[in-house]
N, C-alpha and C positions, 0 to 999 in steps of 0.2 A: 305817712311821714310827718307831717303837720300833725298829727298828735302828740310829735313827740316835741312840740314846744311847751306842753306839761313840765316839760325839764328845766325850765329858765325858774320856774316855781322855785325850786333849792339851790338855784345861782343865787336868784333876790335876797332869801334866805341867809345863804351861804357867809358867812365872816371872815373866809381864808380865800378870796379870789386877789387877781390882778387886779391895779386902776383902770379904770373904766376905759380910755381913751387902747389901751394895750387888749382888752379883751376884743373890741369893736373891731384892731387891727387886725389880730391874730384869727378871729374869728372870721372875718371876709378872707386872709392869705388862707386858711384850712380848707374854705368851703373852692375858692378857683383851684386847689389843688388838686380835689379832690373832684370837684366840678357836679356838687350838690350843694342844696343846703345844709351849712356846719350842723347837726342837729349834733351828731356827735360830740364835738367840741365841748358844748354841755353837759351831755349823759356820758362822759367818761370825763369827768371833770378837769378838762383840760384847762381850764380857767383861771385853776389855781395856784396858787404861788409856789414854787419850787417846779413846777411842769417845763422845761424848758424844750423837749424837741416833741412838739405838738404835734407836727407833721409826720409822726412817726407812727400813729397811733392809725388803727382799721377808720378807714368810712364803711356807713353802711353800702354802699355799692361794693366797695372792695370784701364784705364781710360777705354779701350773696352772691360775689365772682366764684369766692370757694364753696362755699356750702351747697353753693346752686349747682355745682357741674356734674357733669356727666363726666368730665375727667376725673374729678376726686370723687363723689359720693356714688354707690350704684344701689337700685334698688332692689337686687336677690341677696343686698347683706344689709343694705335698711331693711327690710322685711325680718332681720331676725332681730337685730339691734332694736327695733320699735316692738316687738312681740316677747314680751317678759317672758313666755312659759317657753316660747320657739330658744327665748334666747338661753334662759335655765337649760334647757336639752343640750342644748348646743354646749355648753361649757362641761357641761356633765358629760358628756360623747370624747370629751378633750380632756380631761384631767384637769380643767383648771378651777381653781377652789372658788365656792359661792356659796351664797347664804342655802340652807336647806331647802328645798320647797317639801312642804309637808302635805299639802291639799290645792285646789284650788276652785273655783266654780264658772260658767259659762250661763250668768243668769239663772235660771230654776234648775241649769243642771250640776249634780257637784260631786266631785270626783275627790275621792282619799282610798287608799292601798289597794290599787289598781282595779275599782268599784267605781260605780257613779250609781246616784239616786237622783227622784224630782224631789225636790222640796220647793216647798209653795207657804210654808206658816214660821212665823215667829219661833214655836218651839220647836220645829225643827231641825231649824238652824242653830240651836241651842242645843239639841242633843245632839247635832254634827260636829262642834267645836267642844262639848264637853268629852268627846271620845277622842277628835285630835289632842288637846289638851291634856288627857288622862295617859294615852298611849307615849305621849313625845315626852311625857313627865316636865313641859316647862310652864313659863309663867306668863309668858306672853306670847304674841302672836302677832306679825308685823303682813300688812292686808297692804296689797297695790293694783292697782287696776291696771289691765294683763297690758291694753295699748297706753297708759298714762307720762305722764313725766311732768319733772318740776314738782316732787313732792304733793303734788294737787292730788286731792283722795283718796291720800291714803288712809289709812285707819290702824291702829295700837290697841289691840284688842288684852284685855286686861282679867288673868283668870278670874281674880278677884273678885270683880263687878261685871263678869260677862255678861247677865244677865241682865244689867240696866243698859249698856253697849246696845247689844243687840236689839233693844227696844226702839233704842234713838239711830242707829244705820239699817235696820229690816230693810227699808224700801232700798236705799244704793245697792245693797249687796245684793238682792234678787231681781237686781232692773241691769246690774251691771256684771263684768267679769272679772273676776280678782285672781291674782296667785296667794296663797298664804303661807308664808315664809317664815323660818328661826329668825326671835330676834337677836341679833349680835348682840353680842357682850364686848365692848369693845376695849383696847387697849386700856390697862389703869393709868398710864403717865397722862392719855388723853380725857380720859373720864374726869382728872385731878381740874380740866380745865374748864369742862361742861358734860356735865351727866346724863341729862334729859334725855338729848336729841343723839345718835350716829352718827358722826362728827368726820366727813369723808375728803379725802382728797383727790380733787378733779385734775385729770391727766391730760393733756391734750396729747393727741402722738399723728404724724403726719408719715407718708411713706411717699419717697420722694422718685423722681422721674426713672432712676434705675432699682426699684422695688427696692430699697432699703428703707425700713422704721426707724422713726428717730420720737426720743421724747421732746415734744418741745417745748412745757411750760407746765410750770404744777402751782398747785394754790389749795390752804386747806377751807374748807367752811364749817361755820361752827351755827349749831343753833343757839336760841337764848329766849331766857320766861321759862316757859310751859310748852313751846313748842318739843315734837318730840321726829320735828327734821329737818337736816341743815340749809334748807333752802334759802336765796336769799329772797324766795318768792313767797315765802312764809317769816320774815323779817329776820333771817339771820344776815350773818356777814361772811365776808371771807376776809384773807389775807394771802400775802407768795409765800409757796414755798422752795426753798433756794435748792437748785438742780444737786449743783457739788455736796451741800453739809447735810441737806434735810431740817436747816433748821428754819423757823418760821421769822420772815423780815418783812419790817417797816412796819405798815398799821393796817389794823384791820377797817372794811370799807364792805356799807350794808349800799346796795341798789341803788340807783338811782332814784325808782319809784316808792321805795319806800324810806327816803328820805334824804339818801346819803349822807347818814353819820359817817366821822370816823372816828377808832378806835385804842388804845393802845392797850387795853387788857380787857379781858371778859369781862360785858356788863355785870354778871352775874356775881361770878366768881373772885374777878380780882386778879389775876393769873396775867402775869404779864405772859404780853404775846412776840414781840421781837425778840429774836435768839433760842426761842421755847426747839427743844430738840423732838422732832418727830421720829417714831420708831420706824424699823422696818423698811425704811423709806425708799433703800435701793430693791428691795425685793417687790418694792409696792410698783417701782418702776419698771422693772422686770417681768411683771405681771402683766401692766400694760401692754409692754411689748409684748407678750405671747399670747394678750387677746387680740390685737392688731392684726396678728399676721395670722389668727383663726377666723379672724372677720373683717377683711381686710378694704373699709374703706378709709380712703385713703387722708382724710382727716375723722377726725374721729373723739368726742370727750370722757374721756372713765370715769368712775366714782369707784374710787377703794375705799376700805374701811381697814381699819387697823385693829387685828386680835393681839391680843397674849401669845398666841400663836404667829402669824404674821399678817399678811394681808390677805383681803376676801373683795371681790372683786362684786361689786354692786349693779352694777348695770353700763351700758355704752352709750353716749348718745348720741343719735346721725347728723343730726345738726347741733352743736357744741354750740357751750353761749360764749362765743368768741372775745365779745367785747367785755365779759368778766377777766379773762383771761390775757387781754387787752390791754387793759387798766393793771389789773396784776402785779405783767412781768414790765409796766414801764414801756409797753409801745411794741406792740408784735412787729411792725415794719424792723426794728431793732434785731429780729431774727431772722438769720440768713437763709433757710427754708420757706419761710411763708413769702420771705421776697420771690424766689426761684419759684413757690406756685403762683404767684401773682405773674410774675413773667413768662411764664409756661403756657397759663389760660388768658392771655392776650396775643397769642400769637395765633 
């Protein structure tokens, strides 16, 4: 927890806080609230000017009341939600739409059209992807490591240059275990906004004491540069996306750790970002809900992608970064669901 006084770094920084005397206040009334150290207070930039119901917002105790229970989270459906290829099966078993998986490998072992071979060398693994590549007719190849998350290792494999790729990942790919999956092609109104990167929208969806799912907060992220994923762990941003219209409001807002800019249009592109309309968007929530209730713990974070066709459901995560989500929607305490589980698991 004392690491996370890293965060006063982009208070100091910061140009858009409260007067000082009003931080010091707010920040001791946060912390007896909450009955920690405000670290929060910081890393969800409650500091700043316009934030006015501060107290509204997760502490981290209150964020590991939920995530931690054995009330909300169980582990024979964390075990699929954290298992990329457990969790591809599982969606595939259920009809619910996901990125292709074409291949995948288990360290030296590697498995494509119900075959597995060892492979042990460089060109190999070069004649194993020049036959997925040949047979799936595409152009790329999107690599994740089977237990990963937060964008961390993945790899954008690129028909083009496969051959120098493979040179500079040989050792991750044969030390570790990857899925290798179609890369989406994602929606054009969203591409218009950032190209790069799979530009997804995180779902949060809660099921609440009488087994009913509810959506309860959405937010899209967006990559930018050269990254090619919308992490904000790999320097993208996010922004809300509004339940009723689906359209995108206020500004976009990059991590705490990596620096917390904010935004009002793509660094990249230019694209204003409030009011922007996202497609699909009741179906992208729909989807949510029917992966909820196929994998039913009882908080839970999505990543949909948005096609031409409608949504594609990316992955689930068993601990959701709440406190993105947090910040977002304006103060999850503000939603009447995450109160009633905060009430529920104190009793």
């Amino acid at each position: 927890m004392l690491s996370r006084l890293k965060h006063l770094k982009v208070y100091i920084k910061d140009a858009n806080k409260k007067p000082l005397p009003q931080v010091i206040k707010e920040s001791i009334l946060y912390g007896i609230e909450k009955q920690m150290l405000p670290t929060d207070y910081f890393r969800k930039y409650l500091y700043r000017k316009g934030i006015v119901n501060y107290k509204n917002y997760l502490s981290l105790k209150e964020f590991y009341q939920i995530v931690g229970s054995q009330k909300m989270v169980f582990p024979e459906i964390t075990a699929i939600l954290a298992n990329k290829l457990s969790f591809y099966n599982h969606c595939i078993n259920l009809n619910i739409p996901t990125p292709k998986l074409l291949s995948y490998n288990f360290n030296s072992r590697w498995f494509y059209n119900n075959k597995y071979q060892i492979i042990n060398s460089e060109k190999s693994v070069l004649h194993f992807f020049d036959s997925v590549f040949k047979d799936s007719n595409n152009d790329y190849l999107f690599l994740k490591p089977t237990l990963g998350q937060g964008g961390q290792g993945c790899f954008l494999l690129k028909k083009e240059n496969l051959e120098s790729q493979i040179d500079n990942i040989y050792p991750d790919l044969i030390s570790n275990s990857y899925v290798h999956q179609d890369y989406i092609k994602q929606h054009e109104s969203i591409n218009s906004i950032f190209s790069n990167s799979v530009n997804t929208i995180r779902i949060d969806t809660y099921i609440d004491a009488n087994n009913e799912a509810h959506v309860l907060s959405a937010l899209m992220r967006f990559g930018i540069g050269n990254t090619f994923t919308d992490n904000t762990h790999t320097g993208g941003f996010y922004i809300s996306l509004n339940l009723e219209t689906g359209k995108l409001q206020g500004v976009g807002r990059q991590d705490v750790v990596e620096g917390g800019k904010e935004v009002t249009h793509h660094p990249d592109s230019q694209v204003a970002l409030d009011g922007f309309q996202i497609p699909f968007y009741k179906e992208a929530f729909e989807l949510a809900l029917q992966a909820v209730n196929a994998m039913p713990n009882r908080i839970v974070g999505w990543d949909v992608a948005i096609t031409n066709q409608g949504p594609l459901l990316i992955e689930g995560n068993e601990v959701p970064s709440l406190h993105v989500t947090d910040v977002a929607c304006g103060g999850y305490l503000n939603n009447k669901h995450i109160k009633e589980a905060l009430i529920e698991l104190k009793k």
